[in-house]
SEBAVEX-279488 format. One record per residue (C-alpha): z, x negated, y negated. Coordinates in steps of 0.1 Angstrom, whole numbers, padded with zeros to 4 digits, always signed. Last residue first. Layout:
% residues N
ZXY...
//
This chain:
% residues 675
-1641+1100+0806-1641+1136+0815-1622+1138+0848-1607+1172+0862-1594+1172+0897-1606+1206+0911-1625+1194+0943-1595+1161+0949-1565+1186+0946-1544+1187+0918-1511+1167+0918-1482+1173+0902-1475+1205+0930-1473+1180+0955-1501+1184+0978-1514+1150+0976-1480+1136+0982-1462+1121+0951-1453+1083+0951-1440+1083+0911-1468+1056+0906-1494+1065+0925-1497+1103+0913-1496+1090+0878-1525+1061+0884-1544+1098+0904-1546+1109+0874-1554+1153+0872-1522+1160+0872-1513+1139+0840-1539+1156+0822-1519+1193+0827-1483+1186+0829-1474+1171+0796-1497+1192+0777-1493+1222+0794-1451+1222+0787-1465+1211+0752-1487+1243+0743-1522+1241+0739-1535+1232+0709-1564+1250+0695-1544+1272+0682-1553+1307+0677-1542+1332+0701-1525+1307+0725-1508+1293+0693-1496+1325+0679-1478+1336+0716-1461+1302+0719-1447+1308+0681-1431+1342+0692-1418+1329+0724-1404+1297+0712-1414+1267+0720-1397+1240+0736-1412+1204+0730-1415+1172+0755-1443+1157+0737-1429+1123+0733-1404+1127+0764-1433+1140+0788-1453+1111+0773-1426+1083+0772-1423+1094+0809-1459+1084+0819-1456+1050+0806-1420+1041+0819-1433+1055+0854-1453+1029+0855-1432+1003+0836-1408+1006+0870-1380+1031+0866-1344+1024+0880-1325+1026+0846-1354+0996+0838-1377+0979+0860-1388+0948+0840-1416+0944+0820-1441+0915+0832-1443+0883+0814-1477+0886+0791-1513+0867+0804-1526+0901+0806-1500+0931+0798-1519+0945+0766-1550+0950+0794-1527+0973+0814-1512+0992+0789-1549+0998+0773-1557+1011+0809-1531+1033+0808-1539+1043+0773-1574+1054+0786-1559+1075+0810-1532+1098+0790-1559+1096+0758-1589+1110+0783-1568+1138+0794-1549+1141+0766-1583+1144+0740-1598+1164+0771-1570+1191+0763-1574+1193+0724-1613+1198+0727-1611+1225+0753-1582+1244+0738-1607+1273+0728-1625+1269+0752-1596+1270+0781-1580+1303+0763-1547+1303+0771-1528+1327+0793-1509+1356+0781-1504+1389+0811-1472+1375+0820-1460+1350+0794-1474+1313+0785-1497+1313+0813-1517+1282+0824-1545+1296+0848-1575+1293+0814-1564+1258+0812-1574+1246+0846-1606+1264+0841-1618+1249+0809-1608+1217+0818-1634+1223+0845-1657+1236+0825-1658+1200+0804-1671+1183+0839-1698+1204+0841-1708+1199+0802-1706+1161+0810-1732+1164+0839-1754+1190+0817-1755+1162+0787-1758+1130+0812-1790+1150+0831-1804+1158+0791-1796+1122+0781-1772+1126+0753-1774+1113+0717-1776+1150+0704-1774+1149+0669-1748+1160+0641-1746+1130+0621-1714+1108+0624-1732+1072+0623-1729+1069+0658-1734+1102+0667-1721+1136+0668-1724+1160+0693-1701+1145+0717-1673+1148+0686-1673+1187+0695-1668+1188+0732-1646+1157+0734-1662+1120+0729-1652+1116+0694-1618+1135+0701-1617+1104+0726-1602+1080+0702-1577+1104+0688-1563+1112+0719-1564+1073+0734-1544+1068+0699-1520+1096+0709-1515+1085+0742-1510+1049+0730-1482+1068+0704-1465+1076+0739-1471+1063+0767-1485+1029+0751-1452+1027+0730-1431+1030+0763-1447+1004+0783-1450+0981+0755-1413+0981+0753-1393+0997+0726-1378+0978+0697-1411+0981+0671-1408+1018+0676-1439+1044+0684-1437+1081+0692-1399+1090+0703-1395+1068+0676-1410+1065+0646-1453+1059+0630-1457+1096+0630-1448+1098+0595-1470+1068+0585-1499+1087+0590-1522+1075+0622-1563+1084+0614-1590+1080+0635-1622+1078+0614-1659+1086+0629-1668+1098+0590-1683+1128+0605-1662+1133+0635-1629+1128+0614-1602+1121+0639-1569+1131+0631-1524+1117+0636-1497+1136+0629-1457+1130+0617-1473+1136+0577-1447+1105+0552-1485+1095+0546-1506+1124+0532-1529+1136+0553-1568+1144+0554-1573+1106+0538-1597+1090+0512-1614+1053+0517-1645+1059+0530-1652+1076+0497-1686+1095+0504-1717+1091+0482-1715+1116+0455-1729+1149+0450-1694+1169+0459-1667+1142+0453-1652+1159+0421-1650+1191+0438-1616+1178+0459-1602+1163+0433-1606+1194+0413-1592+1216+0439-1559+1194+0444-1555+1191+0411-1559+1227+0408-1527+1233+0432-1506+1209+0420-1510+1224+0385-1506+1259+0403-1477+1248+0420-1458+1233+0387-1467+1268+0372-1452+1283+0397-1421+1262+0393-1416+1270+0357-1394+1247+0330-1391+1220+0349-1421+1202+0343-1455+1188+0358-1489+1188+0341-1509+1170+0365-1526+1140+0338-1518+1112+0358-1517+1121+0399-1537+1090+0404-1541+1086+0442-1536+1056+0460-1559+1031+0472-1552+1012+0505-1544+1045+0520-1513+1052+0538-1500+1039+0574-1528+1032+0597-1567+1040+0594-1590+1027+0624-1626+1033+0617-1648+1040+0649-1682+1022+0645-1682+1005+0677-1673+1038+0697-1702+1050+0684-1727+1021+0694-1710+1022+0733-1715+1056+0736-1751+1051+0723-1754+1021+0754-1739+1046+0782-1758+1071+0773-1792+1046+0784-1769+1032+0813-1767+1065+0826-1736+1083+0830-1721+1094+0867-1703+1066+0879-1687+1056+0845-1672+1021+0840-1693+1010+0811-1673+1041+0797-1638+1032+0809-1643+0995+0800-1652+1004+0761-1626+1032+0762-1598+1006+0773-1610+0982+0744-1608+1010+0717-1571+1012+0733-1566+0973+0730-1573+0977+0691-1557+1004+0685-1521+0990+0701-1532+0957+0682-1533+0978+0648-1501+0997+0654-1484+0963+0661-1498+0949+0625-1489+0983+0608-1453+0981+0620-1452+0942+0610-1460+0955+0576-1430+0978+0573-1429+1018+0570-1395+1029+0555-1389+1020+0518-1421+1012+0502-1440+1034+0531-1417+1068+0516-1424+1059+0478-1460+1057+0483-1460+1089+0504-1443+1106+0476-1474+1100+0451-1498+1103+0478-1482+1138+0489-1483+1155+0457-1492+1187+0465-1479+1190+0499-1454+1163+0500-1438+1181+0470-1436+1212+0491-1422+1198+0520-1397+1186+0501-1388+1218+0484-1385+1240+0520-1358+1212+0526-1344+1213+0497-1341+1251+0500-1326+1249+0536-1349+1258+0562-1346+1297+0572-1335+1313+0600-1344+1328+0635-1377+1314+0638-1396+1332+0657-1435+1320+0647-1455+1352+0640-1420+1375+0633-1396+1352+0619-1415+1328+0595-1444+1345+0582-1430+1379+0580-1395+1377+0573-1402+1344+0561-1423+1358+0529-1396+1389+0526-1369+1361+0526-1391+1341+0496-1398+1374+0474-1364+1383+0475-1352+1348+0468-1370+1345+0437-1407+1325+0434-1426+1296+0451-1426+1311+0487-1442+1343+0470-1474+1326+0451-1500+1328+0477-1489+1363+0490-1484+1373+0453-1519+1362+0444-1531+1371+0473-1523+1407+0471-1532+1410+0437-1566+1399+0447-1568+1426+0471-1557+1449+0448-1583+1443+0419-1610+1446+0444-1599+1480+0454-1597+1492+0420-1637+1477+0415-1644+1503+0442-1661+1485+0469-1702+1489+0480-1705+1463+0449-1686+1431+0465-1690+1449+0498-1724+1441+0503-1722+1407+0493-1691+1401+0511-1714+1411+0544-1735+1388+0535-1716+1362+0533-1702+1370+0566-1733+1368+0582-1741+1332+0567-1708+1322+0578-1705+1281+0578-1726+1279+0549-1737+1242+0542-1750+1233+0502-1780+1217+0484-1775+1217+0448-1765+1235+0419-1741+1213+0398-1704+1219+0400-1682+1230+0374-1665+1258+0388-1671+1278+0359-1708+1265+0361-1708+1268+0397-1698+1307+0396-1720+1315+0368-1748+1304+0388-1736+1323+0417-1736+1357+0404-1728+1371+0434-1747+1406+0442-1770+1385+0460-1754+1371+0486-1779+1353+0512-1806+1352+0484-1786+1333+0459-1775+1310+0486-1812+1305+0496-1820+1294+0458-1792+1263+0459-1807+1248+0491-1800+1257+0526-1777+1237+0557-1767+1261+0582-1744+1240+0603-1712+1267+0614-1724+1278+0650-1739+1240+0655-1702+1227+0649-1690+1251+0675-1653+1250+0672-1658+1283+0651-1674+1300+0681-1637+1293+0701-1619+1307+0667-1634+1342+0661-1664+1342+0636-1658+1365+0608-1681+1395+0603-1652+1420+0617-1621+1404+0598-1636+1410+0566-1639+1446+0577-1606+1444+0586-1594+1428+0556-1606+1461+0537-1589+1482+0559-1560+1461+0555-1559+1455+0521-1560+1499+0517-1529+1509+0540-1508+1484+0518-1520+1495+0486-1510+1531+0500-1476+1517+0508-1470+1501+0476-1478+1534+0456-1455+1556+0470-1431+1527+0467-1435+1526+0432-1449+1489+0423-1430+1463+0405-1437+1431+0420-1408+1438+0446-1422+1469+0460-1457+1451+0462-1443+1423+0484-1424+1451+0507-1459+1471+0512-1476+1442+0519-1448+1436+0547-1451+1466+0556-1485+1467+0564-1480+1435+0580-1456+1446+0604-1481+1475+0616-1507+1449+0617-1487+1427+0641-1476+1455+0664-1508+1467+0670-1520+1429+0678-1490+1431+0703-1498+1457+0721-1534+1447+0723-1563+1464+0706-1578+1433+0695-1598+1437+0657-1567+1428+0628-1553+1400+0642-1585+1390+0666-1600+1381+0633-1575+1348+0625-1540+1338+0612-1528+1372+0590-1535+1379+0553-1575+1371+0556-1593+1361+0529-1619+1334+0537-1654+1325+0553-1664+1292+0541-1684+1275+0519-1692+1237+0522-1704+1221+0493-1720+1183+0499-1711+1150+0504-1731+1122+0514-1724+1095+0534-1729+1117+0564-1764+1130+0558-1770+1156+0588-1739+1172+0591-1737+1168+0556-1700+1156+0546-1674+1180+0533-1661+1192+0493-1647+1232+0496-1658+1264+0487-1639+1293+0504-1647+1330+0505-1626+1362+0498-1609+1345+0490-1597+1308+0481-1565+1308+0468-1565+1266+0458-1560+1272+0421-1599+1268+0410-1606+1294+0436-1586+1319+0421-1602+1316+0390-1633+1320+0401-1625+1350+0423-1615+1364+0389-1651+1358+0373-1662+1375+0399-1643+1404+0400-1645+1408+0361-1685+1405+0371-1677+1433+0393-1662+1456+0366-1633+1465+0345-1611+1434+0348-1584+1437+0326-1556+1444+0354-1562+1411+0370-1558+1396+0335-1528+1415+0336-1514+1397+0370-1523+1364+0358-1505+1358+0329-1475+1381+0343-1475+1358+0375-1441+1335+0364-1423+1369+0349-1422+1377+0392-1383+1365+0392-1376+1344+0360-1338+1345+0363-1344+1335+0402-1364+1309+0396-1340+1294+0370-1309+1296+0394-1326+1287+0421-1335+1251+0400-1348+1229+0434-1381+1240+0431-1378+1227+0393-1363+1194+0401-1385+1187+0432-1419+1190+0407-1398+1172+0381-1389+1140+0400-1424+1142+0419-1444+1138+0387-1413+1122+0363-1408+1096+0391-1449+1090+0398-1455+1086+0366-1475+1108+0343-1452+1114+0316-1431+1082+0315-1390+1091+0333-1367+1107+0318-1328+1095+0332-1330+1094+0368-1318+1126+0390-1351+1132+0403-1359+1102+0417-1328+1096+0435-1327+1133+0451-1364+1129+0460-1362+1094+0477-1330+1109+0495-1346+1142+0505-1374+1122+0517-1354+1103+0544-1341+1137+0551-1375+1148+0555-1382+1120+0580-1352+1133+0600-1372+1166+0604-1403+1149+0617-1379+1127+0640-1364+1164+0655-1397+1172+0663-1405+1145+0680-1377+1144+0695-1384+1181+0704-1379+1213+0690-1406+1244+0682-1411+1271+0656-1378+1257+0639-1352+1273+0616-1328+1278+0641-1327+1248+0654-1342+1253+0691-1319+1241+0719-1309+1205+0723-1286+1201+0753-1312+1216+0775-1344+1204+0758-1327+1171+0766-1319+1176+0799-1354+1187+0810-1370+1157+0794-1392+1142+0818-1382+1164+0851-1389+1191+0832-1425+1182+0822-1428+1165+0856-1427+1197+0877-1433+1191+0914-1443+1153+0917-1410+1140+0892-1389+1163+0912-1360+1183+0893-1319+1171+0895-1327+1140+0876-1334+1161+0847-1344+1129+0824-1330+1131+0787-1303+1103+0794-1331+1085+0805-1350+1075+0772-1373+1054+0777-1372+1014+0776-1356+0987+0751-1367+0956+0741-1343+0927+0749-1363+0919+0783-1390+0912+0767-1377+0893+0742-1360+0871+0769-1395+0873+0790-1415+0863+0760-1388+0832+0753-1385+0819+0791-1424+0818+0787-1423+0801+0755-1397+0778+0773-1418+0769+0799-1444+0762+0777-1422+0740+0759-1418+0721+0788-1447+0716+0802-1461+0706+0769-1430+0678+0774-1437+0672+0806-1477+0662+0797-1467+0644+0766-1445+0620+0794-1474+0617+0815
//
């Protein structure tokens, strides 16, 4: 009896203990809540309408948020690594101080890049000027490829869509100045407007390389007729989301027929790559390059691939070439007013090209093993939640039900940073030029990449460097990925309550997660091949349900007259959907057997959840930058992001006690549910 009090006892206390710690972790935010707006009639505002109000756009951002605001603090965290590193006395060649010491040392040396100007691309600029025929095009292409400009065409490492664990070439359509086709082809006011600004802005680029303005402006005229023709055999961006649309599998000989004015041969062998089977996302656009590769003055060739050249190489050079970059890239597509400060601009840069070596730095210092060890039980209840929401499906067979099942059993959860890092020795970093430092970074970069093409696939490599705030799913490899840069408050924080790290980086898990049920990762199975695992009556019942997101999204304006495009944000909006519900679930099962969270600043862990994703995602966006991602992104913006998937849940409905005709809530016939 007395061993039975004291077990009583002590479990008492570990009780008393939970519910203390508990109790010490923090909730939401509220001091960013607009309690002057209605939870049920406009929960994006109501979520973080103060904040946005008190914090307006920075000047130099596209967009502002916490989050966004944390991804900029990160970069101060990397401006300190960065500032230490490279201020040490001279460091081994090849380490990672003297490889991101020197690269942030020369970027940082205005003075220097300033004094040099253009000199940098004399090399390259003549040896554009040498080439007398279309092999001399060729041969150039090649070049440009092995430093990461890829035009007119791309060749890049992937998986087969049909062989997974091996990798194979992918090419690409390519060479386009501005985002996407609809750029250069839609007759709209403010596609009219965009190639008239980027006429000049070629025109400006040119001026500053050294070219008579006459001259410039003629140049100008020419890229974009010749983009535009590119521009009309390229796929636009809903077919490109079609992973059937871009799978045309052939062997080495096909290629050769497809484009046969390429010497392609000659192009692998100065590539280094062995002939073998490859994927061409763009037949028809391959062919139309081949046409135009001899149907094209060989001075017109030359121009264009001055033209990228200096638009690749411009952000890297004097001032003049950098503001009349921004003007362009910066101000008009995105609208921001200003631009980052050069260190910052130099960070990102270094993270960029050598992001491993950086991002080991940045998880030494900032990103703890007891952070990984709570991500990995936040995955690990989520891929629970999906499990119980699929065996709990009304209207999928129990045959569907069993491959869902399989895949979601292979998933591969990746937190943090690699467990093998890459080996940057040999990258021929200095200060002496920072374009050259870019190019070395940048043909590292492409022969990493090409070294993996004929190999089995390295489970082990990642899309994004660490200190990245952004998270990816890999349909082939069936990976969900979490960077250490996202891995901070307002998405995840080892002193917020479970409520409020389930609403937020539990949403983004659940997104992740169901990116491998969305309209893309449905077609890929288990083992990440690119085959229908669908019950034909499941396959059209799931389709149905996917046009309905398509119709909710297709009513969400950004301006008068400028809606999204419900396919083409089809994938991104079922990933909230499904993420906002199965993260509720996950919330649900992390609370079993645990001392309930309190009610905190008046708000039960309900509404805790479902706030931490209106305050997670609460971004403004500027006009410009909201008009670019409708036409291209297949993100839609945050306002609809917040307001969209949580309508459709009746949990959210229940627990801020809207009516069903609040304006939060979408009637029963056009409630969308996926999964």
């Amino acid at each position: 009896m007395r061993a039975i009090r004291i077990v009583s006892v002590v479990a008492a206390l570990s009780v008393a203990l939970l519910q203390a710690q508990s109790n010490a972790l923090r909730g939401i935010e509220p001091s960013d809540i607009d309690r002057t707006a209605d939870a049920c009639t406009d929960f994006y505002q109501f979520a973080n309408g103060k904040w946005r109000s008190e914090n307006p756009v920075s000047a130099a951002m596209r967009r502002w948020s916490r989050r966004w605001a944390a991804a900029e603090a990160a970069k101060d965290r990397l401006h300190e690594i960065l500032t230490e590193v490279s201020a040490l006395p001279a460091q081994p060649k090849g380490s990672v101080e003297q490889l991101i010491g020197d690269f942030y040392g020369a970027c940082t040396d205005e003075t220097r890049i300033n004094e040099l100007g253009v000199k940098p691309l004399a090399p390259l600029l003549s040896e554009i000027d040498q080439v007398r025929d279309v092999a001399g095009v060729q041969r150039m292409i090649g070049t440009f490829h092995a430093m990461g400009i890829h035009v007119p065409f791309a060749l890049y490492a992937g998986s087969d869509n049909h062989k997974p664990a091996d990798v194979i070439a992918q090419i690409l359509a390519s060479g386009l100045g501005m985002p996407d086709r609809d750029y250069y082809l839609k007759p709209d006011a403010r596609f009219k407007e965009a190639r008239e600004k980027y006429v000049t802005h070629v025109t400006n680029i040119f001026r500053l390389a050294g070219e008579p303005d006459a001259a410039a402006s003629g140049i100008a005229a020419s890229i974009l007729r010749f983009e535009t023709r590119l521009a009309e055999v390229s796929l636009d961006n809903v077919a490109l989301r079609d992973p059937v649309a871009t799978d045309h599998k052939m062997i080495f000989s096909d290629l050769q027929r497809l484009a046969p004015t390429f010497n392609w041969l000659a192009y692998y062998k100065q590539a280094g790559l062995t002939p073998a089977p490859l994927n061409v996302t763009e037949p028809k656009f391959m062919q139309a390059f081949s046409r135009e590769l001899t149907a094209e003055p060989v001075a017109q060739w030359k121009m264009y691939l001055k033209w990228h050249l200096l638009h690749t190489a411009a952000p890297a050079l004097s001032d003049q070439f950098v503001k009349e970059d921004f003007a362009f890239n910066g101000a008009f597509l995105y609208g921001a007013t200003e631009m980052k400060p050069r260190w910052k601009r130099c960070v990102e840069m270094t993270d960029a090209l050598l992001g491993e070596a950086l991002g080991k730095k940045y998880v030494e210092k900032y990103f703890p093993p007891e952070a990984k060890a709570r991500m990995q039980d936040l995955v690990k209840n989520l891929l629970a939640a999906m499990g119980e929401t699929i065996q709990g499906l009304d209207w999928m067979s129990a045959e569907t039900k069993a491959r869902a099942t399989e895949k979601l059993a292979t998933f591969n959860p990746k937190i943090g940073y690699p467990d093998r890092w890459k080996d940057y020795r040999g990258v021929p970093i200095s200060r002496i030029s920072f374009w050259d430092d870019v190019l070395a970074g940048r043909a590292f970069s492409v022969r990493d990449d090409l070294s993996t093409i004929g190999k089995p696939v390295d489970r082990g490599r990642w899309g994004m460097t660490p200190p990245t705030s952004d998270a990816y799913y890999n349909p082939l490899l069936n990976e969900i990925v979490f960077p250490a840069g996202i891995l901070q408050p307002p998405a995840f924080s080892m002193d917020v309550n479970d409520a409020v790290n389930y609403g937020a980086i539990g949403v983004v898990i659940g997104h992740e997660i169901s990116h491998g049920f969305d309209d893309q990762g449905a077609q890929y199975d288990a083992q990440g091949r690119l085959s229908n695992w669908w019950t034909a009556d499941d396959l059209k019942k799931f389709q149905a349900r996917t046009d309905c997101v398509v119709r909710q999204f297709d009513n969400y304006f950004v301006e008068p007259g400028v809606h999204h495009n419900g396919k083409l944000v089809l994938g991104e909006s079922i990933g909230d959907l499904a993420g906002a519900k199965i993260a509720y679930r996950a919330f649900q099962i992390a609370q079993r057997g645990k001392p309930p969270i309190p009610t905190m600043d008046d708000f039960t862990p309900e509404q805790q959840f479902f706030i931490a994703w209106g305050q997670f995602r609460g971004d403004t966006v500027r006009p410009e930058f909201a008009r670019t991602m409708v036409q291209g992104d297949p993100h839609p913006i945050a306002k609809y992001r917040v307001i969209g998937p949580l309508s459709n849940l009746p949990e959210f409905a229940q627990a801020f006690g809207c009516k069903p005709d609040a304006p939060m809530v979408r009637a029963a016939a056009d409630r969308c549910e996926v999964w």
